[in-house]
Backbone as a printed PyTorch tensor [residue, N CA C, xyz], in Angstrom:
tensor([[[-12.2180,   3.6350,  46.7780],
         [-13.3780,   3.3510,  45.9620],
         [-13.5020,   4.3500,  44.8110]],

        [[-13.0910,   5.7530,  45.3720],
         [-13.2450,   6.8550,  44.1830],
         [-12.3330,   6.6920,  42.8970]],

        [[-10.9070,   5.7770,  43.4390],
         [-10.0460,   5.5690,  42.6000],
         [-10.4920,   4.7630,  41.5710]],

        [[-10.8790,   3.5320,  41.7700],
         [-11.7300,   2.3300,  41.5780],
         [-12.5170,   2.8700,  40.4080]],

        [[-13.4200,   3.8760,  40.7410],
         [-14.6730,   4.0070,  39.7960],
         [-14.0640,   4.7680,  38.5180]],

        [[-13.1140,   5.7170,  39.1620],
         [-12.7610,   6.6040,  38.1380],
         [-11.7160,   5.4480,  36.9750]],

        [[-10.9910,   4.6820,  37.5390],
         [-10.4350,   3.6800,  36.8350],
         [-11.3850,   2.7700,  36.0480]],

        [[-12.5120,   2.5920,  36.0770],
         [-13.7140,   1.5050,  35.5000],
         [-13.8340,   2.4410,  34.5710]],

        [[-14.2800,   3.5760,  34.7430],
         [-15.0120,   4.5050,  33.6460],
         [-14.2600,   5.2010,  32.3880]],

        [[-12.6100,   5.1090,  33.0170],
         [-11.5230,   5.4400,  31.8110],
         [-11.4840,   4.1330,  30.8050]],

        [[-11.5590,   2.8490,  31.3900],
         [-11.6990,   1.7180,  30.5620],
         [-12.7530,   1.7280,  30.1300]],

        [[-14.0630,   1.9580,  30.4260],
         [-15.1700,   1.7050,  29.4080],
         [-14.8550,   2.3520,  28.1360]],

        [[-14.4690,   3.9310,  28.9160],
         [-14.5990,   4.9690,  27.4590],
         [-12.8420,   4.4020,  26.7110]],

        [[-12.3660,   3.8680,  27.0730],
         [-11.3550,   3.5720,  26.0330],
         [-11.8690,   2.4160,  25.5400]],

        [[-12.6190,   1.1020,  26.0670],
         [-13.0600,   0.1650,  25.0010],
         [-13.9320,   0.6870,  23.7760]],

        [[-14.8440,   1.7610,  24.1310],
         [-15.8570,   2.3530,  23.1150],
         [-15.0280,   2.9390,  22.3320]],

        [[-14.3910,   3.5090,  22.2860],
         [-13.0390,   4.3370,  21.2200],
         [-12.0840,   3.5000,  20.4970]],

        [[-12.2470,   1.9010,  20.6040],
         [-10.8990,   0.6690,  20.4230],
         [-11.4290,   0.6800,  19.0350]],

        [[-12.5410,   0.2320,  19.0350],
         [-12.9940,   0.0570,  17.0780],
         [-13.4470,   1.6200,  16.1030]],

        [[-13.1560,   2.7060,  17.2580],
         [-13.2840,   4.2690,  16.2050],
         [-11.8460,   3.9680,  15.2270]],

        [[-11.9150,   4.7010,  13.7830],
         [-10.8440,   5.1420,  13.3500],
         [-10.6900,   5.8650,  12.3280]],

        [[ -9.9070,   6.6730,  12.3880],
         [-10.1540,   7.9480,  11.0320],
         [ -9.9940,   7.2020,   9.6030]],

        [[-10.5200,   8.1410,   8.5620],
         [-10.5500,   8.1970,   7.9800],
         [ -8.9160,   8.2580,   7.3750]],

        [[ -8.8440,   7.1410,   5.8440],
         [ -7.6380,   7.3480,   5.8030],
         [ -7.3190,   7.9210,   4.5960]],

        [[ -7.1070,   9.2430,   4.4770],
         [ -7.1410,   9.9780,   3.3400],
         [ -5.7430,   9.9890,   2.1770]],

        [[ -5.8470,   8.9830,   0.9780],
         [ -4.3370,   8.6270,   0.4010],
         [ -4.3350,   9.6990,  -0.2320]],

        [[ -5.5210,   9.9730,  -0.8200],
         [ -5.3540,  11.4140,  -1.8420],
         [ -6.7300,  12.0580,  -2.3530]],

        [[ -6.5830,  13.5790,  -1.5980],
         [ -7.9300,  14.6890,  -1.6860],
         [ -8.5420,  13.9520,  -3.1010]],

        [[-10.5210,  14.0450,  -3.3590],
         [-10.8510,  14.1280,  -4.7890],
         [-10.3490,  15.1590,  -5.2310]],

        [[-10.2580,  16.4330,  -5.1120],
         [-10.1430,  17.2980,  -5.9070],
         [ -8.5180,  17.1850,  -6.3740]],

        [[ -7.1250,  16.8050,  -5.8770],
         [ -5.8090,  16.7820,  -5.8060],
         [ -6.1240,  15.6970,  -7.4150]],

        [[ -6.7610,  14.4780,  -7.4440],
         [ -6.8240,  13.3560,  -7.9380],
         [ -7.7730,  14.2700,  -9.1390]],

        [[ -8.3460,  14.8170,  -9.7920],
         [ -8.8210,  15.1800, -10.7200],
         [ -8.0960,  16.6090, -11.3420]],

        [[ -7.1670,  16.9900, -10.5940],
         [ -6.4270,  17.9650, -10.8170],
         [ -5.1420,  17.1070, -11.8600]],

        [[ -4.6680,  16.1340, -11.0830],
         [ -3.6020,  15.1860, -11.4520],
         [ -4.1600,  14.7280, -12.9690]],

        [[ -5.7970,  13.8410, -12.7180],
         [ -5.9200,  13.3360, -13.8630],
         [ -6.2410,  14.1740, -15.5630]],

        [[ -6.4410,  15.7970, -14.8850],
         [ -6.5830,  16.6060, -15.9500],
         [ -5.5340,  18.1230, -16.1870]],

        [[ -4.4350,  17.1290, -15.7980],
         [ -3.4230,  18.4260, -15.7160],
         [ -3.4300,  19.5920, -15.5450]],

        [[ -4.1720,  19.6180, -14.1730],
         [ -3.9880,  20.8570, -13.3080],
         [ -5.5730,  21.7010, -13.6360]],

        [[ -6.0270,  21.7260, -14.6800],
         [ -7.0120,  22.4850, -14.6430],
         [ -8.5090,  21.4060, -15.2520]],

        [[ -8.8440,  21.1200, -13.5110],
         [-10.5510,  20.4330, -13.8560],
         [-11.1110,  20.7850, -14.8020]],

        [[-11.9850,  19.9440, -15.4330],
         [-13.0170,  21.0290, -16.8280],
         [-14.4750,  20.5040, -15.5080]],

        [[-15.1830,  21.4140, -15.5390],
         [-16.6550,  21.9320, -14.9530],
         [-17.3160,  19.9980, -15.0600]],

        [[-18.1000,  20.0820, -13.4540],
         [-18.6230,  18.6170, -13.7390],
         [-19.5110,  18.5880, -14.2190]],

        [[-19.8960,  17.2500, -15.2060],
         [-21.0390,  17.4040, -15.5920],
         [-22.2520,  16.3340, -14.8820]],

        [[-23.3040,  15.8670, -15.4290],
         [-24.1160,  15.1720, -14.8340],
         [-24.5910,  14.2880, -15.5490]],

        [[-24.4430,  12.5300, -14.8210],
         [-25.6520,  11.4920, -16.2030],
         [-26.0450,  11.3620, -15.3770]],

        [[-27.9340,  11.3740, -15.9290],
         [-28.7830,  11.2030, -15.5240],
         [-28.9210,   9.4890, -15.3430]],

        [[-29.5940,   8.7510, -14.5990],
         [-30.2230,   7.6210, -14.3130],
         [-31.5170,   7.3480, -14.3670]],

        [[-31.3040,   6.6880, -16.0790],
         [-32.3070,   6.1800, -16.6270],
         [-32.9630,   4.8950, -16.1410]],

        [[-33.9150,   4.6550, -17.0310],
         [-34.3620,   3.2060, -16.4990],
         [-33.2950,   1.8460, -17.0880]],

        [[-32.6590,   1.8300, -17.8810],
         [-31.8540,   1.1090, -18.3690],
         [-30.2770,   1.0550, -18.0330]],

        [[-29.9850,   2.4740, -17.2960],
         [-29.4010,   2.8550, -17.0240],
         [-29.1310,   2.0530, -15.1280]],

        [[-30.0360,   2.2520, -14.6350],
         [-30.7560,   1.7210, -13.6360],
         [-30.5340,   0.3110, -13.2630]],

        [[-31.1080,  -0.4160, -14.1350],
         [-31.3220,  -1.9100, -14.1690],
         [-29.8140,  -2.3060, -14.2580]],

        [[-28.9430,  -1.7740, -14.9790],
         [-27.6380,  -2.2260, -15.2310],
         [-26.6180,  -2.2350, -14.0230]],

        [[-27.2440,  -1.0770, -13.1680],
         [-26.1780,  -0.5790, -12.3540],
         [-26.8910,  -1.2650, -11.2590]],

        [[-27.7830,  -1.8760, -10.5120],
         [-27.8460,  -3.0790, -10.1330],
         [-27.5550,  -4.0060, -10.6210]],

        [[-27.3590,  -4.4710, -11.2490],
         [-26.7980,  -5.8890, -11.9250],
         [-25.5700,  -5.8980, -11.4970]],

        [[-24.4750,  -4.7470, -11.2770],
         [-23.1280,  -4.9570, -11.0350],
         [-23.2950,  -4.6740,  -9.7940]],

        [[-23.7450,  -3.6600,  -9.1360],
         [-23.4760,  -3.2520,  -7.8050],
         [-24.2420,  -3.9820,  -6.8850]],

        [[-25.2100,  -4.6310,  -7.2470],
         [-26.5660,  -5.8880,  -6.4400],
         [-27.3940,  -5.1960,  -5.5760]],

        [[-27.4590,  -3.3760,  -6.0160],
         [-28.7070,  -2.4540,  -5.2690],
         [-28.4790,  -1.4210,  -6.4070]],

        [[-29.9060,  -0.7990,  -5.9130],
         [-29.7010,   0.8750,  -6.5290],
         [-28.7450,   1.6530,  -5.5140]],

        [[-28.0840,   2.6170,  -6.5630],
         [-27.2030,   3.8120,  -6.2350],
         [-27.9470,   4.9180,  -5.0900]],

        [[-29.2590,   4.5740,  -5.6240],
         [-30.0850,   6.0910,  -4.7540],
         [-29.6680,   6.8610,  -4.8060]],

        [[-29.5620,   7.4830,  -5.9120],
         [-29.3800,   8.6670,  -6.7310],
         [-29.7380,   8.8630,  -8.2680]],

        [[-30.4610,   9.9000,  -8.8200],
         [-30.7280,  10.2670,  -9.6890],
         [-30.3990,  10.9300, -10.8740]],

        [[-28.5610,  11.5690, -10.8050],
         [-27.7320,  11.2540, -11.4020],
         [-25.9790,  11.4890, -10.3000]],

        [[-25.1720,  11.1800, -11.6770],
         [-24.3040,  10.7930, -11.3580],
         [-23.0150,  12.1250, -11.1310]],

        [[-22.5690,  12.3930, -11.0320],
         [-21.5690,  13.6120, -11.1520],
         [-20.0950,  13.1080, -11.8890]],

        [[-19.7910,  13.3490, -12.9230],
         [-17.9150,  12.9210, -13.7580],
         [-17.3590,  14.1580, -14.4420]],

        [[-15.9740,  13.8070, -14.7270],
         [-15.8230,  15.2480, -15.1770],
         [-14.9260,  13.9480, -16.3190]],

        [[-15.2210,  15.2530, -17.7950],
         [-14.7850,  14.4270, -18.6080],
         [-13.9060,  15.9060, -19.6820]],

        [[-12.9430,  14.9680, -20.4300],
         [-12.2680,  16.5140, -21.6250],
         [-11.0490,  15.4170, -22.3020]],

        [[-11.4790,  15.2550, -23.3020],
         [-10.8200,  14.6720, -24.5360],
         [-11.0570,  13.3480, -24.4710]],

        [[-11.9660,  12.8440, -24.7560],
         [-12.1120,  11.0440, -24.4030],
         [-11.7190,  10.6100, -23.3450]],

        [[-11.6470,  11.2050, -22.0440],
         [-11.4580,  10.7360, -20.9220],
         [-12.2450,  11.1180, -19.5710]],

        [[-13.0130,  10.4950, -19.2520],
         [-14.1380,  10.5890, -17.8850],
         [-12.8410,  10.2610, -16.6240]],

        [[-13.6940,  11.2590, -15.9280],
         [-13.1680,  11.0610, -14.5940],
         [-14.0240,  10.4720, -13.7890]],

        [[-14.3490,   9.7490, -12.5430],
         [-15.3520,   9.1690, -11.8740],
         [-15.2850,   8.8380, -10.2760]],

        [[-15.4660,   9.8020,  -9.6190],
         [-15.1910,   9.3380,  -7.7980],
         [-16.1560,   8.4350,  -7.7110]],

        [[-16.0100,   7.5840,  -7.2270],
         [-17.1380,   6.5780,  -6.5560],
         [-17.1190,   5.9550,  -5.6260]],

        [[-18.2410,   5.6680,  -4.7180],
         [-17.9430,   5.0050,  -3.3860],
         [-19.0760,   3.6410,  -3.6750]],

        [[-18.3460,   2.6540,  -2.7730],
         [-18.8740,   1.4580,  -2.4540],
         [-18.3230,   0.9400,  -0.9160]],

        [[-19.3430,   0.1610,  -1.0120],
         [-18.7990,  -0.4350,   0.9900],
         [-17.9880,  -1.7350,   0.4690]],

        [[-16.9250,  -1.7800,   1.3140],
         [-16.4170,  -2.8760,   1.5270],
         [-17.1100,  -3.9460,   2.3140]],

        [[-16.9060,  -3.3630,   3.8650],
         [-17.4870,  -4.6840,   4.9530],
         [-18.2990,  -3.8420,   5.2090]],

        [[-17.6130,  -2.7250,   6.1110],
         [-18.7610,  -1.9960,   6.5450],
         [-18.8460,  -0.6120,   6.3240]],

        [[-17.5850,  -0.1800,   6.0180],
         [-17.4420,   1.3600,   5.2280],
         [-17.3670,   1.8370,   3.5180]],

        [[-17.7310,   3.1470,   3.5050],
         [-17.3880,   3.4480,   2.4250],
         [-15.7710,   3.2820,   1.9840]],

        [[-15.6520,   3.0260,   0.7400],
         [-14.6700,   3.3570,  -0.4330],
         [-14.7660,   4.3020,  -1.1360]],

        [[-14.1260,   5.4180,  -0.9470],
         [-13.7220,   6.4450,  -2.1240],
         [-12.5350,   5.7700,  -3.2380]],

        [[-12.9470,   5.6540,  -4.3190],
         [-12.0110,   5.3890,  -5.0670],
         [-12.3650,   6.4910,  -6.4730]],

        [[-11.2260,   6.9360,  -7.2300],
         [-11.2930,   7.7280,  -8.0970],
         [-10.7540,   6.5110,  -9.5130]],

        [[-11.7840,   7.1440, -10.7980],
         [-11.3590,   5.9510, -12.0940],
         [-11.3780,   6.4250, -13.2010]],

        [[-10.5150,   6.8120, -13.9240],
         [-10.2770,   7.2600, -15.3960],
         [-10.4630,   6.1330, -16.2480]],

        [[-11.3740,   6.7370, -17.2770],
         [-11.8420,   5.7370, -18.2900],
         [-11.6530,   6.7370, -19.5260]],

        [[-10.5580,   5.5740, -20.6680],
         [-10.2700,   6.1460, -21.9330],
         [-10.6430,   5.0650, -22.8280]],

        [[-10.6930,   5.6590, -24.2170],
         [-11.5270,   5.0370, -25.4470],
         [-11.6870,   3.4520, -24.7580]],

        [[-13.1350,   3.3490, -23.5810],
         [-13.5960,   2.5590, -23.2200],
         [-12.5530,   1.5780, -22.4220]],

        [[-11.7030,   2.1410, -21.8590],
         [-10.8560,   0.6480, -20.8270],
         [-10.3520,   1.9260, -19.7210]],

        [[ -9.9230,   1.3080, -18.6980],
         [ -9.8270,   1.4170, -17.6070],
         [ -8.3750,   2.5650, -17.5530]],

        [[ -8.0190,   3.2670, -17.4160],
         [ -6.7810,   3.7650, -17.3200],
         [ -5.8670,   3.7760, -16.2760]],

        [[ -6.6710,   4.3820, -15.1280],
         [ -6.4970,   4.1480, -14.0090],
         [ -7.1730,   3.9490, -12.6370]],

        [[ -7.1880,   3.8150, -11.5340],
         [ -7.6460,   3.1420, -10.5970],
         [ -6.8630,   3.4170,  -9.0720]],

        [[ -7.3970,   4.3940,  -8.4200],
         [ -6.7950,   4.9190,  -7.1160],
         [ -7.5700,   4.7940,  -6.1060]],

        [[ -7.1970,   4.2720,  -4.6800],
         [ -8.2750,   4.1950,  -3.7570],
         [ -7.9610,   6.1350,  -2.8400]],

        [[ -8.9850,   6.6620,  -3.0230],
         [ -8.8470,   7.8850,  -2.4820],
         [ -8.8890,   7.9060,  -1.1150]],

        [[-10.0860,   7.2770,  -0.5060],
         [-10.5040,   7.8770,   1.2300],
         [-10.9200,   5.7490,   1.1300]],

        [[-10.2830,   5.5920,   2.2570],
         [-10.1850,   3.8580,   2.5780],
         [-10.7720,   3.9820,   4.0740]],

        [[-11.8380,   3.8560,   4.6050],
         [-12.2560,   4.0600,   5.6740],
         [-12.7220,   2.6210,   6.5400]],

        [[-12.1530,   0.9600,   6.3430],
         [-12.2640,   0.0470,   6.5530],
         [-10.9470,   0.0210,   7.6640]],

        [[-11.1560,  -0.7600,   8.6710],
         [-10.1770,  -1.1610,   9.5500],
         [ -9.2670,  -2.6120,   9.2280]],

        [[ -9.3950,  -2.7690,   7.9860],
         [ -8.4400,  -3.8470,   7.5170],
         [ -9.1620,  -4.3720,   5.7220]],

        [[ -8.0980,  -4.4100,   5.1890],
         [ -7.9550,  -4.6220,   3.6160],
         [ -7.3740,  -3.4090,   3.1600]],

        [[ -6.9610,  -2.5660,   3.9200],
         [ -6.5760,  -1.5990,   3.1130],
         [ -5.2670,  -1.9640,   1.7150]],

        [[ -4.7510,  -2.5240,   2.0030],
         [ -3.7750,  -3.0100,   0.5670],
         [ -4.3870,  -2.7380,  -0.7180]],

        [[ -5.5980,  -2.9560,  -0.8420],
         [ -6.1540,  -2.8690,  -1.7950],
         [ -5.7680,  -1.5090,  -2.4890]],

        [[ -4.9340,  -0.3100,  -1.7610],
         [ -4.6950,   1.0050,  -2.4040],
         [ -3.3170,   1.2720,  -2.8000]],

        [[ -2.4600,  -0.1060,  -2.7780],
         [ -1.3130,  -0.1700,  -3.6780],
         [ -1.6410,  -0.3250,  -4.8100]],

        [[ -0.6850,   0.3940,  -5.6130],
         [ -0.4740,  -0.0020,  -7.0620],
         [ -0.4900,  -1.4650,  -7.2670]],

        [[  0.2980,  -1.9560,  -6.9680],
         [  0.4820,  -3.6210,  -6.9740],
         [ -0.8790,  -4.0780,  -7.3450]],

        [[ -1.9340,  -4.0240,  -6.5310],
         [ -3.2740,  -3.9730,  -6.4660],
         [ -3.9880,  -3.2910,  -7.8120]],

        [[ -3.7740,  -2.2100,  -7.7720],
         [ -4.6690,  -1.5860,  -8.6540],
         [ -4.4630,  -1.4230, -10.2980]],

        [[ -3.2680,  -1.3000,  -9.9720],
         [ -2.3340,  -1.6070, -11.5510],
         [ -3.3950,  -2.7560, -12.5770]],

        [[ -4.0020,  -3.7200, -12.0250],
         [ -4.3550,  -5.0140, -12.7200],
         [ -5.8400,  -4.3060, -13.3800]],

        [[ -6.4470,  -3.5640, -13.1970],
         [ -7.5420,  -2.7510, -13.9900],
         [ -6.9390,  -2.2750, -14.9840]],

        [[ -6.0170,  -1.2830, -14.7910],
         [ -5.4280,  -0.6030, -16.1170],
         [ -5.8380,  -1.6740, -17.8420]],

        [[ -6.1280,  -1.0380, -18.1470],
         [ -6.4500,  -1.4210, -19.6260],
         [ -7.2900,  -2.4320, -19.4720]],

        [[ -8.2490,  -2.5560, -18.3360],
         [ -9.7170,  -3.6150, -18.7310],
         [-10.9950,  -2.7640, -19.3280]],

        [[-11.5370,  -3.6840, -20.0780],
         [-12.8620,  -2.9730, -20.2870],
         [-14.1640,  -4.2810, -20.2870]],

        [[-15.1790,  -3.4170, -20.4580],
         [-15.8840,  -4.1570, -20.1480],
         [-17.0300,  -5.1190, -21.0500]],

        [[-17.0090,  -6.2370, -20.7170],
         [-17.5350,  -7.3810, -21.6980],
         [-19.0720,  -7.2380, -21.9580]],

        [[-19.7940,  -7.5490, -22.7560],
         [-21.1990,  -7.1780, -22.7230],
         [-22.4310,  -7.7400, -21.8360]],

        [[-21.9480,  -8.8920, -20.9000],
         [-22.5000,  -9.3390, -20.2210],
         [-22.0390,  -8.4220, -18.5280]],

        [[-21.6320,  -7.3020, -18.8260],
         [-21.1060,  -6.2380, -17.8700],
         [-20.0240,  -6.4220, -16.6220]],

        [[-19.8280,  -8.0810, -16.9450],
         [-18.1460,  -8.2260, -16.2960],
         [-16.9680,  -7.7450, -17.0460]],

        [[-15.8240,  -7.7200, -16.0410],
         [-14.4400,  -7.3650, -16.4960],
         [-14.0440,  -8.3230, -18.1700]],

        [[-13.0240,  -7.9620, -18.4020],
         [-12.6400,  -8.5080, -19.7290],
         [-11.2330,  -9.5310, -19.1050]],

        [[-11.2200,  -9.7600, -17.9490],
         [-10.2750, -10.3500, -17.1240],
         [-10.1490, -10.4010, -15.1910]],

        [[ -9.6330, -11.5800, -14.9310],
         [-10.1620, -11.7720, -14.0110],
         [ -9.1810, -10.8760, -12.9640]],

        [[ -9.5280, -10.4670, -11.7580],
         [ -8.7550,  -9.5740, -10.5900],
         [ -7.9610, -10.6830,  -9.7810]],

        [[ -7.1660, -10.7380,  -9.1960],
         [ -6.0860, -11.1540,  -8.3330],
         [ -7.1200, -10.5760,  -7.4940]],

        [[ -6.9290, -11.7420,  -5.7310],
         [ -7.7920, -10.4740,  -4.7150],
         [ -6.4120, -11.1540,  -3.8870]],

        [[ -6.6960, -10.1420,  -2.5910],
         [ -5.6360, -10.5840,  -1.5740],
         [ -6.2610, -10.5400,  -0.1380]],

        [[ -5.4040, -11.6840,   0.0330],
         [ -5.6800, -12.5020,   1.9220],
         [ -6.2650, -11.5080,   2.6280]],

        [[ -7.2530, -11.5590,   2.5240],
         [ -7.6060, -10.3510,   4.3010],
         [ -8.0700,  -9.4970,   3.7680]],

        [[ -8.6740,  -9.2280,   2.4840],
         [ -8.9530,  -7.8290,   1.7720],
         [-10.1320,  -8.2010,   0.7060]],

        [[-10.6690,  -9.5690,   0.9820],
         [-11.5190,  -9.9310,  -0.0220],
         [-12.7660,  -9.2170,  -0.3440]],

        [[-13.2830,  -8.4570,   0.7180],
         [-14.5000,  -7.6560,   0.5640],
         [-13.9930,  -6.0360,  -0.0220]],

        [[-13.3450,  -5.7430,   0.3670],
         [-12.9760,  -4.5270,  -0.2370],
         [-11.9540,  -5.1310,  -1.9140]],

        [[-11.5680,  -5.8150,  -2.0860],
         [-10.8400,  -6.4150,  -3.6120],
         [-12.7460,  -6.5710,  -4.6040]],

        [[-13.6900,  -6.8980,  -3.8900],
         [-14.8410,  -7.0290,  -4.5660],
         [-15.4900,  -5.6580,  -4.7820]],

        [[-15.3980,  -4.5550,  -3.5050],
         [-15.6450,  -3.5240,  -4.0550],
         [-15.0230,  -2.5830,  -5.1770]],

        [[-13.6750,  -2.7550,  -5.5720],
         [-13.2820,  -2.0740,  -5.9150],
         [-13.8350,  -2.5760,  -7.2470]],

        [[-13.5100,  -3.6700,  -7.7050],
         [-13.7020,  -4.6040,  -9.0130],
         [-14.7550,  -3.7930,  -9.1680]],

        [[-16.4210,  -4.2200,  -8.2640],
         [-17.8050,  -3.2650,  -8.7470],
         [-17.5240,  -2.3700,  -9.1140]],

        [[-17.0470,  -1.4750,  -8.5890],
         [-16.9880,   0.3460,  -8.5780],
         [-15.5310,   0.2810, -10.6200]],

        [[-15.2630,  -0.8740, -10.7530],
         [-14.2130,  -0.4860, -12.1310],
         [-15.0770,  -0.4680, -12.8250]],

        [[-16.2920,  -1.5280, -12.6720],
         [-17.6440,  -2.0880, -13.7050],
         [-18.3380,  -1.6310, -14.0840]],

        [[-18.7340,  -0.6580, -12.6070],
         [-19.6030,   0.6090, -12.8100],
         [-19.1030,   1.9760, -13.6740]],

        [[-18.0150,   2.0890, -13.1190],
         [-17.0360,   3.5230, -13.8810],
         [-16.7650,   3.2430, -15.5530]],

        [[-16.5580,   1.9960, -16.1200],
         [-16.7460,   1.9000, -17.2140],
         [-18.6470,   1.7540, -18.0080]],

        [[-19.4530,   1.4250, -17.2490],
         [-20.4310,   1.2010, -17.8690],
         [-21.0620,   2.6030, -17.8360]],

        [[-20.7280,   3.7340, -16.3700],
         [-21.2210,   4.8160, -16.8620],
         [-20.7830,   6.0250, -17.9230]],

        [[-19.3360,   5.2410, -18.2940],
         [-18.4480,   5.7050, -19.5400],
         [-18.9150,   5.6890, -20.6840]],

        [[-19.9130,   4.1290, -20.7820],
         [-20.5000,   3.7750, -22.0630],
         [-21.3650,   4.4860, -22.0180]],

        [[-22.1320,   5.0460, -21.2190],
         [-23.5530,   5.7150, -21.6670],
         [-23.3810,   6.9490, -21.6890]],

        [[-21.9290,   7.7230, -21.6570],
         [-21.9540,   8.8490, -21.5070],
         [-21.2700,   9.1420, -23.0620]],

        [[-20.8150,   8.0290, -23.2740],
         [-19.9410,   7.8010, -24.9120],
         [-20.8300,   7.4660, -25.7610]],

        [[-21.7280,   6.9380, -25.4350],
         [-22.8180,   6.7290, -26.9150],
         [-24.0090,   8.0340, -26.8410]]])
């Protein structure tokens, strides 16, 4: 019987542990802003979140940020931008360089979803490079999404929409 119980109670605690899973770290923020500013970060700065500012960034993201500003690091016409969004049910770290207003690049940093991860190939991400954004605050072209990854292919798209629109207000 003692065998018995002790055998029930190793299976519970391994079913409760079946859906844990780490964090999947492709590349440190700080490694990824080192990269995007050749080796030496310039000091972050801060945009504030205005009321217009506000209204916009619901419109793409379909909530407030809940936050009052933003943190980017920027040095020669080029913003840097970590940002997170949920896929299904986790955050997205993704990091986004924005130059004279289009997209440069597009890296998924920390992918903490138990499926869509694809979304952090190049293959994938490559298709932002050189979008910018239309005045009705969609892409200037449409995203490819892929089988099994549709909620996280939608976050990322938000989080390009957002990284360029907080480009624009940091550029005008």
């Amino acid at each position: 019987m003692r065998c018995l119980t002790t055998l029930l109670t190793a299976l519970v605690l391994l079913a409760g542990t079946a859906g844990a899973r780490a964090d999947d770290v492709y590349q440190d923020p700080r490694a990824f802003l080192e990269e995007v500013f050749g080796g030496t970060v310039p000091a972050p700065q801060k945009l504030w979140v205005k009321r217009q500012l506000k209204d916009d960034i619901r419109t793409i993201m379909g909530h407030d940020l809940g936050a009052l500003r933003i943190r980017y690091w920027a040095r020669d016409g080029r913003t840097a931008w970590i940002l997170d969004d949920i896929g299904k049910e986790q955050f997205i770290t993704t990091g986004l360089v924005v130059e004279n207003g289009e997209l440069s690049s597009v890296r998924v940093l920390i992918y903490r979803e138990s499926r869509g991860w694809e979304v952090r190939y190049p293959a994938f991400t490559d298709q932002f490079r050189g979008a910018h954004l239309e005045p009705d605050l969609a892409l200037d072209r449409g995203i490819d999404g892929i089988s099994g990854a549709t909620l996280s292919v939608h976050a990322l798209t938000r989080l390009a929409r957002l990284a360029l629109l907080l480009d624009r207000h940091v550029q005008s």
